[in-house]
N, C-alpha and C positions, 0 to 999 in steps of 0.2 A: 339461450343465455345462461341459464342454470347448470346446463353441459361444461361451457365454459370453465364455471367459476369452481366447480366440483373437478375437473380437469388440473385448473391453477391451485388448486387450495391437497390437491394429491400431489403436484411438483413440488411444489413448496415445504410439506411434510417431509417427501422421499430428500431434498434437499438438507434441509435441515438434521434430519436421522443420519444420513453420509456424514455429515460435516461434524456431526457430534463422537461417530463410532470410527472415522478414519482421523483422529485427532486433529480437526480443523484448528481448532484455537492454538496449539501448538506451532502449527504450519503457519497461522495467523503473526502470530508473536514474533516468528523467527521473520517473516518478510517485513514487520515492523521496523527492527531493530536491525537487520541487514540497509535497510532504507537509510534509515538514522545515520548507518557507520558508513556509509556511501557518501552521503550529502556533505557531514563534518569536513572531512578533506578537499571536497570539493569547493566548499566554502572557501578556504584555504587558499586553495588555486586560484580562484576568481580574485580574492583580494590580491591578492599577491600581484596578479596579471593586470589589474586595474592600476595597482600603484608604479610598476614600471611603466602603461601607457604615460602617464601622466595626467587620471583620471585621481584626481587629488578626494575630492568629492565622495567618491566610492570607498576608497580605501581607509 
């Protein structure tokens, strides 16, 4: 069991050490905000397609 956790508790360091020296948070931000500027138009689209159904409701 202590194998284990000493196992988990080295991936977890070697993870976090990656994520900090290959500019994780950077790469974080950008998929953030990429997401963001994906869904806004999408938004968009869906009303739009809801109010020509005649999905009065949604739109």
């Amino acid at each position: 069991m202590l194998r284990k956790i000493v196992a988990l508790r080295r991936v977890l360091y070697d993870a976090i050490g990656h994520f900090n020296t290959d500019d994780g948070w950077a790469m974080a931000s950008h998929l953030a905000i990429t997401s963001l500027m994906a869904l806004f138009p999408f938004l968009i689209f869906a009303t739009t397609l809801a109010s020509f159904l005649g999905a009065q409701a949604f739109a």
